[in-house]
LUMZATI-527937 format. One line per 10 residues: number of its first residue (from 1); for each residue y, x, z of C-alpha. Coordinates in nm, 4 decimals, padded with zeros to 6 digits, always signed. Each point is the difference from the previous one (the first is absolute). Layout:
<recs>
NUM) Y,X,Z  ...
</recs>
This chain:
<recs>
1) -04.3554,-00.6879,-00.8791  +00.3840,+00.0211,-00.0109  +00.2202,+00.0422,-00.2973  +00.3547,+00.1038,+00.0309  +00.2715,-00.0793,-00.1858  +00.2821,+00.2036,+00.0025  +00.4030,-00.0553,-00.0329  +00.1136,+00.2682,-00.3020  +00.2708,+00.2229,+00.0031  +00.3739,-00.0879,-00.0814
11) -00.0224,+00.0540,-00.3640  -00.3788,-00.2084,-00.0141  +00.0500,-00.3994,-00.0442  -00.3330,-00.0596,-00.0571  -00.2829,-00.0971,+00.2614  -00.3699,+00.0668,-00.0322  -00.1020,-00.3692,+00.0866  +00.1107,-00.3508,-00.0351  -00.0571,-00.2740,+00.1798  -00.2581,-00.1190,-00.2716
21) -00.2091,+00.3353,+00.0224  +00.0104,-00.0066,+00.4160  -00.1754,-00.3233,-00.0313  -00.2339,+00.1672,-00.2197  -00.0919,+00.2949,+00.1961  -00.0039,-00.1873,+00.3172  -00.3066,-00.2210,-00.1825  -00.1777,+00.3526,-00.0144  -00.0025,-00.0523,+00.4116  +00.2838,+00.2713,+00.0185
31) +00.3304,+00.0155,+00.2515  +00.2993,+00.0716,-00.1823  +00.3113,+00.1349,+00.1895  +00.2955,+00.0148,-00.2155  +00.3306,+00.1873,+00.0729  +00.2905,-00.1965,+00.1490  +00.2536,-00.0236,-00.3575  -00.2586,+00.0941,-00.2559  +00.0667,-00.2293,-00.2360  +00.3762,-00.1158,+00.0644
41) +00.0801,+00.2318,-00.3409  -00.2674,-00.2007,-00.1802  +00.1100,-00.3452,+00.1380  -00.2571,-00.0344,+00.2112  +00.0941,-00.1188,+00.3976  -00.2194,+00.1162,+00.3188  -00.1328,-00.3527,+00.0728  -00.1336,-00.0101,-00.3178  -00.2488,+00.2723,+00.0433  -00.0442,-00.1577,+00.3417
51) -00.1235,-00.3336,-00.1631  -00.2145,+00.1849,-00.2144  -00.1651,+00.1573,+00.2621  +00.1313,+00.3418,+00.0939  +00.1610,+00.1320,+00.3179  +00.3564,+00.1730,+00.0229  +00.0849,+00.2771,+00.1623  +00.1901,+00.3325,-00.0262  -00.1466,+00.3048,-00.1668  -00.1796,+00.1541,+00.3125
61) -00.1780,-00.3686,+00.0790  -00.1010,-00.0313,-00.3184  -00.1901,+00.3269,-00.0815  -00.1566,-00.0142,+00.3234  -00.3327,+00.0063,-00.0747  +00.0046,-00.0928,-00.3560  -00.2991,+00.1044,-00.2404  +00.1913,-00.0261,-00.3455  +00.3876,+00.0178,-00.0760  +00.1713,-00.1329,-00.2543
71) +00.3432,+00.0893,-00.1698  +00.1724,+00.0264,-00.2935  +00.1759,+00.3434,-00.0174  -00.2208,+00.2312,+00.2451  +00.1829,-00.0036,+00.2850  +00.1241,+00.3363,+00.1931  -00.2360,+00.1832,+00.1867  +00.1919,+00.0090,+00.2721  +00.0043,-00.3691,+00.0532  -00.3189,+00.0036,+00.0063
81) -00.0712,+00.1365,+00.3646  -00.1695,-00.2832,+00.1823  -00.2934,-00.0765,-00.3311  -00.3635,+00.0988,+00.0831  -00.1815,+00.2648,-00.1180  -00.2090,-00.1208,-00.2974  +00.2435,-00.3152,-00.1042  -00.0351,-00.0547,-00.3264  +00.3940,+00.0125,-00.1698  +00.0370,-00.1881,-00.2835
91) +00.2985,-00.0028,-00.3081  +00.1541,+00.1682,-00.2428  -00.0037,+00.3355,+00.1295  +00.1861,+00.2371,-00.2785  -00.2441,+00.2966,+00.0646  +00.1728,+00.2565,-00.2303  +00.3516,-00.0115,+00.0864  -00.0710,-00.0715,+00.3664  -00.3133,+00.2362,+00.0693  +00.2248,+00.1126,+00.3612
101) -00.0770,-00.3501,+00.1078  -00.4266,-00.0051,-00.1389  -00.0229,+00.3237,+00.1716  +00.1350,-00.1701,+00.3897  -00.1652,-00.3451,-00.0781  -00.3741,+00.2303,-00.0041  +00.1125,+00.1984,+00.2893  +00.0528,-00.3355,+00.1672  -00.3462,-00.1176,-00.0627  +00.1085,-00.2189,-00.2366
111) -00.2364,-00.1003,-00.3130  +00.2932,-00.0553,-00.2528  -00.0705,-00.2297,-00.2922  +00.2442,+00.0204,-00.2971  -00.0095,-00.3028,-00.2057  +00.1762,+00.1041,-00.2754  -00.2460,+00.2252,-00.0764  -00.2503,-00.2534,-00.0464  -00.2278,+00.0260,-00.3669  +00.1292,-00.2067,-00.2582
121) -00.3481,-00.1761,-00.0591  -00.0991,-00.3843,-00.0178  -00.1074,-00.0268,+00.4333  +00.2986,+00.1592,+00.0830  +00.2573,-00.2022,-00.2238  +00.0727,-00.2590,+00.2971  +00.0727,+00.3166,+00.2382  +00.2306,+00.1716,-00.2282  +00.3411,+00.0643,+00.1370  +00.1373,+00.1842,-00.3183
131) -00.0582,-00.3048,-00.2260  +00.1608,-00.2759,+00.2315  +00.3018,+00.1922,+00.1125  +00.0137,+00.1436,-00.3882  +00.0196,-00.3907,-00.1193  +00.3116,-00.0681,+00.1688  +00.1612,+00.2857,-00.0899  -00.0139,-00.0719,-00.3063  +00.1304,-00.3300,+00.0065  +00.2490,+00.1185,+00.2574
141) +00.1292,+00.2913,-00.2947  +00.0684,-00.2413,-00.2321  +00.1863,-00.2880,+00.2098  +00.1870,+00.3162,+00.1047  +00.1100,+00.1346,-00.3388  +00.0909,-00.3816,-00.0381  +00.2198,+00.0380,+00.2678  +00.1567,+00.3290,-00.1625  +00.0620,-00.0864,-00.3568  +00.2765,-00.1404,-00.1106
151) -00.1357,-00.2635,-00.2571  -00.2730,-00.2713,-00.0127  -00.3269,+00.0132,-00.0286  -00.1140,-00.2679,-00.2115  +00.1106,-00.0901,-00.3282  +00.2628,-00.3086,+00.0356  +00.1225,-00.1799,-00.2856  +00.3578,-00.1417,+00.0634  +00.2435,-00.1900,-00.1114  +00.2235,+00.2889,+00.0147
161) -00.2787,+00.2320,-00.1939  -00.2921,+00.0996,+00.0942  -00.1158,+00.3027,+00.2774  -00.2705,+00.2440,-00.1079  -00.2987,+00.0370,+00.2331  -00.0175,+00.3057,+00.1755  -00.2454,+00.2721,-00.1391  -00.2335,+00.1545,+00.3002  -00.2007,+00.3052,-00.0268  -00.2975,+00.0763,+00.2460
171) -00.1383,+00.3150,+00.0247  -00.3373,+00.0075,+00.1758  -00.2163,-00.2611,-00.0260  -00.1649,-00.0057,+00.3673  +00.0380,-00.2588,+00.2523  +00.3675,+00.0301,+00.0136  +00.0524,+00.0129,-00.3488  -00.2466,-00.3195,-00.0771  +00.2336,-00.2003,+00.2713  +00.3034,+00.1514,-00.1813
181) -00.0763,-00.1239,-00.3288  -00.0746,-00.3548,+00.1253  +00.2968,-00.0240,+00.2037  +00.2254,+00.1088,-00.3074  -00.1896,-00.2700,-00.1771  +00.0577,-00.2112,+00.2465  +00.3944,+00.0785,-00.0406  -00.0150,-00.0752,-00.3496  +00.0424,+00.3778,-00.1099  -00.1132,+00.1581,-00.3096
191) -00.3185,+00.2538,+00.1607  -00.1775,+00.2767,-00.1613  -00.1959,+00.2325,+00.2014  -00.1723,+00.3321,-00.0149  -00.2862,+00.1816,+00.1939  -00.2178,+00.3097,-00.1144  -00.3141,-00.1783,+00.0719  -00.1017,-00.1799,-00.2835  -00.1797,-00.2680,+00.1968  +00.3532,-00.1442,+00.1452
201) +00.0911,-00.0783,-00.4267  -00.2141,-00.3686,+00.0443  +00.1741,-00.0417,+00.3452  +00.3270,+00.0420,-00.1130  -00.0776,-00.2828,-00.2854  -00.1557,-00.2148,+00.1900  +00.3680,-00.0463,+00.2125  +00.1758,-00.0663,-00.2983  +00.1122,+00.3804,-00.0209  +00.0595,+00.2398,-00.3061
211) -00.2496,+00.2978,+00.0278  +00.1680,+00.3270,-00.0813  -00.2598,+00.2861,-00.0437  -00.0331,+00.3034,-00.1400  -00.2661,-00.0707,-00.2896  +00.0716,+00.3566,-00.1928  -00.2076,+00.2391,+00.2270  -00.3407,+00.0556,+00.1058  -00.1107,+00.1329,+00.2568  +00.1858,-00.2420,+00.3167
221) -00.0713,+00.1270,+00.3568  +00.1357,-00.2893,+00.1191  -00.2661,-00.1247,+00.1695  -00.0481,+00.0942,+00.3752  -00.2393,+00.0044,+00.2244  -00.0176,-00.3338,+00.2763  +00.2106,-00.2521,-00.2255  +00.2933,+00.2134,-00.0181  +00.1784,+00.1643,-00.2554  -00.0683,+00.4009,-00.0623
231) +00.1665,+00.3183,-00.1371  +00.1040,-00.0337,-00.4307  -00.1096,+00.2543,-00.2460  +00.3127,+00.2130,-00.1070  -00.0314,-00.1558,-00.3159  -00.0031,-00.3653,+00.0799  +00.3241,+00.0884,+00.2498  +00.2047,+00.0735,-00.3044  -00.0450,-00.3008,-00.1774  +00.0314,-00.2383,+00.2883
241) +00.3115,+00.2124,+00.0827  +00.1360,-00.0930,-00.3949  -00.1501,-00.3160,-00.0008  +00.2336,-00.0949,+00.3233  +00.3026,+00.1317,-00.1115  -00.0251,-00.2072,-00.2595  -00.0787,-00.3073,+00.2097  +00.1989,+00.0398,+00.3019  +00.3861,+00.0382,-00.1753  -00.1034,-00.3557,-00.1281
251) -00.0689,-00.1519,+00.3657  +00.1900,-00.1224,+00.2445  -00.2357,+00.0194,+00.3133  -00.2341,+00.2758,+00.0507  -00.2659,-00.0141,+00.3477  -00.2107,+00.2785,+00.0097  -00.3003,+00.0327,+00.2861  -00.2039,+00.2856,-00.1546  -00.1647,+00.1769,+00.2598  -00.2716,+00.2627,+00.0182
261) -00.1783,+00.0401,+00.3544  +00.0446,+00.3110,+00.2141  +00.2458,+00.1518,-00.3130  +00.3554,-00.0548,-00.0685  +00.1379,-00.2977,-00.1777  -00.0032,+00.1037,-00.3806  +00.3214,-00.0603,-00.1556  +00.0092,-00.2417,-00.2617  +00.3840,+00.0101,-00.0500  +00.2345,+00.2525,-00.0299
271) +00.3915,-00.0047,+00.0177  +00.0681,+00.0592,-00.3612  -00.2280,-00.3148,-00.0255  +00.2240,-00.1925,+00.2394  +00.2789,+00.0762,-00.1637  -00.0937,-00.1954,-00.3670  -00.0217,-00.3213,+00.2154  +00.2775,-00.2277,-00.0435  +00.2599,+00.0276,+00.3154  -00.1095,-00.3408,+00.2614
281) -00.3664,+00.1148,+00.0026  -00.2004,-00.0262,+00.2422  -00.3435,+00.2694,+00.0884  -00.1719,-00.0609,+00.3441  -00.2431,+00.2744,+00.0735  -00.2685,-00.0857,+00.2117  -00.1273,+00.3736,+00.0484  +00.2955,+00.1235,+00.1722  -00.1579,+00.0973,+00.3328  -00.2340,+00.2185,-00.2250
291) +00.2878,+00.2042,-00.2284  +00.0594,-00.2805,-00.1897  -00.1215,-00.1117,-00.3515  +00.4418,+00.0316,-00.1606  +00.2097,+00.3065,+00.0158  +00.2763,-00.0196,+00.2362  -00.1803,-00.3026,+00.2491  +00.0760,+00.0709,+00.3313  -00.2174,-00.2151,+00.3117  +00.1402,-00.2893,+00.1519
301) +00.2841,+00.0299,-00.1971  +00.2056,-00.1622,-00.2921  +00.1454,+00.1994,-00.2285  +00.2013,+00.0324,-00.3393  -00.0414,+00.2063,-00.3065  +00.1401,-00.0292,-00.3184  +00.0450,-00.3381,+00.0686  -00.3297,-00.0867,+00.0932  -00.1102,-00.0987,+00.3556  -00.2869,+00.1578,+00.1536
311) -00.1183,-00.1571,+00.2813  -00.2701,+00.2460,+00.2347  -00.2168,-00.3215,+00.1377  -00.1621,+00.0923,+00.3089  -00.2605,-00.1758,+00.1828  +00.1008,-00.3351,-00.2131  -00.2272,-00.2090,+00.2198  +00.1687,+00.0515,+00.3137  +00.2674,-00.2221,-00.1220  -00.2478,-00.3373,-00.0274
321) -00.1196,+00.1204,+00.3643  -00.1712,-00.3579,+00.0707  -00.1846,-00.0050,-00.3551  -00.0781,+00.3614,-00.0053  -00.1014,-00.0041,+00.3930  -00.2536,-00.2925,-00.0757  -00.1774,+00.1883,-00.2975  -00.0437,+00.2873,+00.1839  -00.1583,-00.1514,+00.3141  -00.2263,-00.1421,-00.2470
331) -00.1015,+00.2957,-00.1077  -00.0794,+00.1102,+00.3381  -00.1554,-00.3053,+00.0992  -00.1960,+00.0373,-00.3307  -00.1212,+00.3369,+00.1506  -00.0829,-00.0628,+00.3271  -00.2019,-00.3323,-00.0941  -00.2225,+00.2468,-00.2747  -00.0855,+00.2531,+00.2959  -00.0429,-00.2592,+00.2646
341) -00.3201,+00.0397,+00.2308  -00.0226,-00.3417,+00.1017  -00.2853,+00.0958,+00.2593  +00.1874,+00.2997,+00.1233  +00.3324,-00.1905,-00.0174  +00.1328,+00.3415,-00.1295  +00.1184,+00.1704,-00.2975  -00.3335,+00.1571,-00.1823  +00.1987,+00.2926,-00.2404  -00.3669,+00.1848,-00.1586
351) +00.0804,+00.3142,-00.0814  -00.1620,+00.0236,-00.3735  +00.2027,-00.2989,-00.0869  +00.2856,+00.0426,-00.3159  +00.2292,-00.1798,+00.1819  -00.0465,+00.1541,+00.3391  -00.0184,+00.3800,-00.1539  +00.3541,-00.0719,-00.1966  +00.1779,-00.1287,+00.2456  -00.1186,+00.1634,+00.3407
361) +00.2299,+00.3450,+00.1046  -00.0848,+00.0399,+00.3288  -00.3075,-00.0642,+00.2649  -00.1478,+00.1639,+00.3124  +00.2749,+00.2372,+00.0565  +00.0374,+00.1058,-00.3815  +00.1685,+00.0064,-00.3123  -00.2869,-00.1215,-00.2435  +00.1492,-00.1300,-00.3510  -00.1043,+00.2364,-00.2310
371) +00.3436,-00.0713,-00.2277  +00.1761,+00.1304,+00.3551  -00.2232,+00.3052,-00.0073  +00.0315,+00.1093,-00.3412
</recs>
């Protein structure tokens, strides 16, 4: 067997596999062929992968003959040309905005494996993609709303008087928002935090945050299927609304990460809501790819309104490329060594397993993911 590991595009830092995890897959009694500049974004030279085992070459010598295929961002179909029929391709395919590209990767013969699709249950927790990327991001928001406001974050007493700490907000309590909340800790900021599952009230306490819940209504639909969070009664969407104003005019940092899979991102924050905040505040939305969580965000970019900064984080984790590249080849190492036929020295994917159903979209020719066929 031959795994491939492929050089992303212009805008991709990351690499699927790190010196560490070609050592690890070449134990399995694998080759590993790595693209020639794969991992100069993440800090990582050729002749390291050579010492770890792997062979360099350019994109055609490396997919010659290779079983499985690793990447980051699914690469273009088009570059694609010289992979086998029935190579297993293996990242972090985006299957709803880039269906175009699921559709040629099956007519290829390709059996396309989305990772970030993957359940959220306790045997897939080393393999998830979402959560490891997600925990940098967050950290990344906050060192990044550092970097835009104008004032300190911790609380320094002076001879010349003393500076206030810095009050953050997080809105979301998921993996991102967990990492926000100790990294604002960390800073020596004031945090408070809110989420509409009720579960996330004892995680935001045990980091040393202020909970901020809605405790008025009945009724929360908060709670969503697969860990994450769901859609809010109409009822319960009022009061947080009120509840926030409230909060947010008071704050000085706000990071918001609520997401809802396959939908939207719901807004949490609306312009009139933006405009109570004090003028040198800071809001980094971490939804902006999907609509955005605050009115007036825009992707990618920085802007300001009524004093406020809004910064539209994208892809956060691309920017700690040799941290973020070495979680994620974990993960895929992590994957690979759970459906490893030792015997077979081959990739053993049973088709009535969780994992395998989730994350598989194409095989034999066909578009099979029942989330792409709906």
């Amino acid at each position: 067997m031959k795994i491939a590991v492929l050089k992303e595009a212009a805008d991709e830092p990351r690499v699927a596999a790190i010196p560490e995890t070609v050592k690890k897959l070449t134990a399995l009694g694998v080759r590993v062929a790595v693209e020639r500049g794969a991992g100069a974004r993440a800090s990582i030279d050729d002749c390291e992968y050579e010492a770890a085992g792997a062979s360099l070459g350019d994109r055609t010598e490396v997919l010659k003959d290779a079983g499985i295929i690793l990447s980051v961002q699914g690469p273009a179909p088009s570059t694609l040309k010289d992979a086998a029929r029935g190579a297993i391709l293996i990242g972090a395919l985006d299957p709803t905005r880039r269906r175009d590209d699921i559709d040629a990767y099956s007519k290829a013969g390709l059996q396309a494996l989305a990772m970030e699709w993957a359940p959220r249950i306790t045997r897939a927790q080393s393999m998830d993609i979402l959560s490891s990327q997600s925990n940098l991001a967050g950290y990344k928001a906050v060192v990044d709303a550092a970097a835009a406001y104008g004032r300190a974050f911790p609380m320094m007493m002076t001879a010349a008087g003393t500076v206030s700490a810095a009050k953050l907000f997080v809105m979301g309590v998921g993996v991102a928002g967990l990492q926000a909340i100790a990294t604002g800790r960390r800073l020596g900021a004031q945090v408070s935090a809110t989420d509409v599952r009720s579960a996330t009230r004892e995680q935001i306490q045990s980091l040393g945050a202020k909970p901020v819940f809605v405790d008025s209504v009945a009724g929360i639909e908060g709670e969503g299927s697969g860990g994450y969070a769901g859609e809010m009664s109409p009822e319960y969407q009022a009061a947080q609304a009120e509840l926030v104003s409230g909060h947010i005019a008071k704050q000085d940092i706000v990071i918001t990460t609520a997401l809802i899979p396959g939908r939207p991102a719901p807004r949490l924050i609306s312009d009139a809501q933006v405009a109570t905040m004090r003028a040198g505040s800071v809001i980094v939305d971490l939804a902006a790819e999907a609509g955005g969580n605050v009115e007036g965000v825009e992707p990618g970019k920085t802007v300001v309104r009524h004093g406020v900064t809004l910064i539209g984080a994208v892809q956060l984790a691309r920017s700690l490329a040799a941290d973020s590249s070495a979680l994620f080849a974990r993960n895929l190492y992590n994957f690979i060594a759970a459906f490893w036929d030792k015997e077979g020295a081959a990739l053993a994917l049973p088709d009535d397993d969780e994992i395998v159903t989730a994350i598989r979209l194409t095989n034999d020719g066909k578009v099979v993911s029942e989330r792409l066929k709906s």
